[in-house]
N, C-alpha and C positions, 0 to 999 in steps of 0.2 A: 603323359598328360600334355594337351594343348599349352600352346602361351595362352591362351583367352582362359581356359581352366585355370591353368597356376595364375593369372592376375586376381582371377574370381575367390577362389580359396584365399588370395593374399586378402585381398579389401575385407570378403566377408570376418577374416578372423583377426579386424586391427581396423575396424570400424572407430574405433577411440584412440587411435595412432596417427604417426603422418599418413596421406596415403596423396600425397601427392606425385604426377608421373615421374619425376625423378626416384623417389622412394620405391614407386611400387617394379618399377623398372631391373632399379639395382639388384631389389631383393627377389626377384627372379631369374635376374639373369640374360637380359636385351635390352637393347638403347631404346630410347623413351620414344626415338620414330617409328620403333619396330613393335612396339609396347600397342600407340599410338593407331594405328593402324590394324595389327589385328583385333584390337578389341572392337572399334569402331566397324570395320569390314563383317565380323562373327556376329556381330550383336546387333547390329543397326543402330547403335547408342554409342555416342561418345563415353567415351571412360569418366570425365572429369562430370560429366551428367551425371551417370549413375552414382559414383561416388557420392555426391547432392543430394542426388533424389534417397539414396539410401537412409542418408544418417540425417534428413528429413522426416521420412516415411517413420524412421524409428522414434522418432522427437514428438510424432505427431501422435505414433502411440501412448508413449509416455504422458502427454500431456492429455489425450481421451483418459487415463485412467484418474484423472486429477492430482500428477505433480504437482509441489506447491510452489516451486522454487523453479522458474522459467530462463532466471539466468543460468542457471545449474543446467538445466536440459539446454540451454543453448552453448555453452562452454563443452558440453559432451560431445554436443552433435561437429565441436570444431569452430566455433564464431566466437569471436573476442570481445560479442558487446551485446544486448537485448535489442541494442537498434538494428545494428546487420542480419541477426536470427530474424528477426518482423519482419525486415525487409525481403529476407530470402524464402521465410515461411509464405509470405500475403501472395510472393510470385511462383513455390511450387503447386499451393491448394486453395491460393483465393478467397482464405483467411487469416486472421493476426493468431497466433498463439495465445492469447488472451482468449480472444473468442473459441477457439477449439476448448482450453480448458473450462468455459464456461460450459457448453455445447453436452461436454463429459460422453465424446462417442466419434470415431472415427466412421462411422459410417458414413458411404458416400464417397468419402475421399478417394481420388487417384493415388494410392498406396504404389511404391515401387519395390516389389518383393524380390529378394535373392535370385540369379540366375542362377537354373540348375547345372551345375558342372559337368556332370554328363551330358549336357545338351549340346556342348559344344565341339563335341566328337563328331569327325566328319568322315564318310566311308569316298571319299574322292578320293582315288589313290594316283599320286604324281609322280613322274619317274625323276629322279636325281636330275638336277641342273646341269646345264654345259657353263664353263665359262668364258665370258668374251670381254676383251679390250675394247673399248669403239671411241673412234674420234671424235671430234667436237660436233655437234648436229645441231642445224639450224631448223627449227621446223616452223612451218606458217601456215596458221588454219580458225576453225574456227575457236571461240574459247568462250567457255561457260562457267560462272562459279556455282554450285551446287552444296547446298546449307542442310544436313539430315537425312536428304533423299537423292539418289543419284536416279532414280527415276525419269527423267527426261535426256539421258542420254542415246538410246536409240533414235529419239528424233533428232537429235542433235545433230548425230552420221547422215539421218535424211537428210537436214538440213544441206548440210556439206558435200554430201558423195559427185553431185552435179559436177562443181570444181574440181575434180578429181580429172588430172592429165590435161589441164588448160592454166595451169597457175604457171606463170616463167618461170624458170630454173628449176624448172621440179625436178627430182635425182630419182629415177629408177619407178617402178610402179606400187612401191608401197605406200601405204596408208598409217600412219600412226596417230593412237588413242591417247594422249599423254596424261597424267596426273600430276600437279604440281600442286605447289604454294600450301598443304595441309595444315590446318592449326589441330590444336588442341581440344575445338568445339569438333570434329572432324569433318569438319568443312574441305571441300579443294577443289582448285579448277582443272576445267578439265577440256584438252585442245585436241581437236579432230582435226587431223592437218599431216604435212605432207613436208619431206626432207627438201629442204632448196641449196642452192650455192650460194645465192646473197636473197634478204630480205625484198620479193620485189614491194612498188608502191602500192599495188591496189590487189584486191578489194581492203581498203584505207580501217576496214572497221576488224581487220581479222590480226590475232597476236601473231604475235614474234617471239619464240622462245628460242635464246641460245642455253644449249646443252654442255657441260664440259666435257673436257675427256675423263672416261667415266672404265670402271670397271663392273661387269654386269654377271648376276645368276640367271642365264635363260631358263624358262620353263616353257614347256610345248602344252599345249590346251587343245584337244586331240575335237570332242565334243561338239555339240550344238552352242555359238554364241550365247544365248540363254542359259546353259550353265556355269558362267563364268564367274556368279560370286561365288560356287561353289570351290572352285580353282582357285580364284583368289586368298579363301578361306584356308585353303590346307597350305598354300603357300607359307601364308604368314604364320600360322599355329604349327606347323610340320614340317614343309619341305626345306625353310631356309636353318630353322634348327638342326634338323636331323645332318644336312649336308654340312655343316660346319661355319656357314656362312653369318656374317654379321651386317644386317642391310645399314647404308647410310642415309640420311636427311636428303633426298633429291627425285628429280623426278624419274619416278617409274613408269614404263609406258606398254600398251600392246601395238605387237605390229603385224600388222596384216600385212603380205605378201600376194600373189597372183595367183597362189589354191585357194585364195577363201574368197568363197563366192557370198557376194554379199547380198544377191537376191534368196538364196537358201539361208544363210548361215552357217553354210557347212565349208568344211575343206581345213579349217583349224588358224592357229596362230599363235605365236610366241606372247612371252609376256617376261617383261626385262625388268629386275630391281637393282638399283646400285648396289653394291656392294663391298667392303672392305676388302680393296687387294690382299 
């Protein structure tokens, strides 16, 4: 079973437990970045969302059925006061729980129902990682922070590609996609940019990431660019489990090389997670 599965079976069966990422992490068995990430990546929903939206949605049942006792359904759903449930109630459905038990009907409401566990099985099949040492990497490019949706990242490389073999000190003709800074909402930014020797000054608006020395899971992504949250997906649910590996808290990046053609999308490209030596 996937990581995004066994998170899923965790929450749905301990709805009334902690189920905070350190919790739900432990009790499966990967570190809350690795947690963090496939669930967000498989689902397109932050974990700490649904977790919300869930024991929301369930609160909101309860109270359509006429609950009498609001603090009780707010202490269930996890909120330590009637004022934080209202507050959280008014910002997931756009009414007070007063009003819904008045109301006596969830209809209408944006419910957020159980993801099916079997949905999160993926037929991408990924061949075993290589492992690689790599040294400190400075990269300089463009950088985007992206909140829900990473859907504006193909413009992004439009944006960039131009610069591409005219920035100083550039190292070698590859291209790298970075991921950084990820919270918890699964939020992260995300730097199209290119290895250099030192930070140059301009263009003045583009980041600066230093990388440490880092120990890395390569994956080969063989495919059409376009299928890449696919790759993504088994990475994180499959291929970093199965291989033995335990990713750490840092930036993971794709790296384009001089087969992939970036007027096609074809020719492929690696895709590097830190990893615990």
């Amino acid at each position: 079973m996937s990581v995004t599965a066994r998170a899923t079976w965790y929450i749905e069966s301990h709805l009334s437990g902690d189920l905070s990422l350190e919790a739900i992490a432990d009790a499966i068995g990967v570190s809350r970045f690795h947690l963090s990430r496939a669930f967000s990546v498989t689902t397109g929903c932050a974990l700490a969302s649904y977790v919300r939206a869930r024991r929301l949605s369930l609160a909101a049942r309860t109270l359509g059925g006429g609950a009498p006792d609001i603090l009780a359904v707010a202490l269930d759903a996890g909120y330590g006061s009637h004022e934080a449930f209202t507050r959280a109630f008014r910002q997931q459905f756009g009414l007070t729980p007063d009003q819904l038990r008045e109301r006596g009907s969830v209809a209408g409401l944006d419910l957020m129902e159980a993801i099916r566990m079997d949905d999160h099985h993926t037929t991408t099949l990924i061949a075993a990682p290589r492992v690689v040492r790599s040294d400190a990497l400075l990269i300089f490019g463009l950088g985007e922070r992206y909140v829900r949706t990473n859907a504006g990242i193909p413009s992004q490389w439009d944006r960039f590609t131009p610069y591409l073999g005219t920035i100083p000190g550039q190292i070698g003709n590859v291209a790298y996609g970075v991921i950084c800074n990820t919270d918890e909402a699964g939020s992260i930014d995300y730097i199209t940019g290119v290895q250099v020797r030192e930070f140059p000054d301009h263009p003045a608006e583009f980041t600066r990431l230093r990388i440490p020395p880092q120990t890395y899971a390569v994956f080969a992504h063989r495919d059409h660019v376009s299928s890449i949250n696919s790759t993504w997906q088994a990475i994180w649910n499959e291929g970093l489990p199965n291989a033995g590996h335990e990713a750490t808290d840092g930036p993971a990046f794709e790296r384009y090389d001089e087969r992939f053609d970036g007027r096609t999308g074809l020719g492929g490209f690696e895709i590097w997670i830190p990893i615990k030596p």
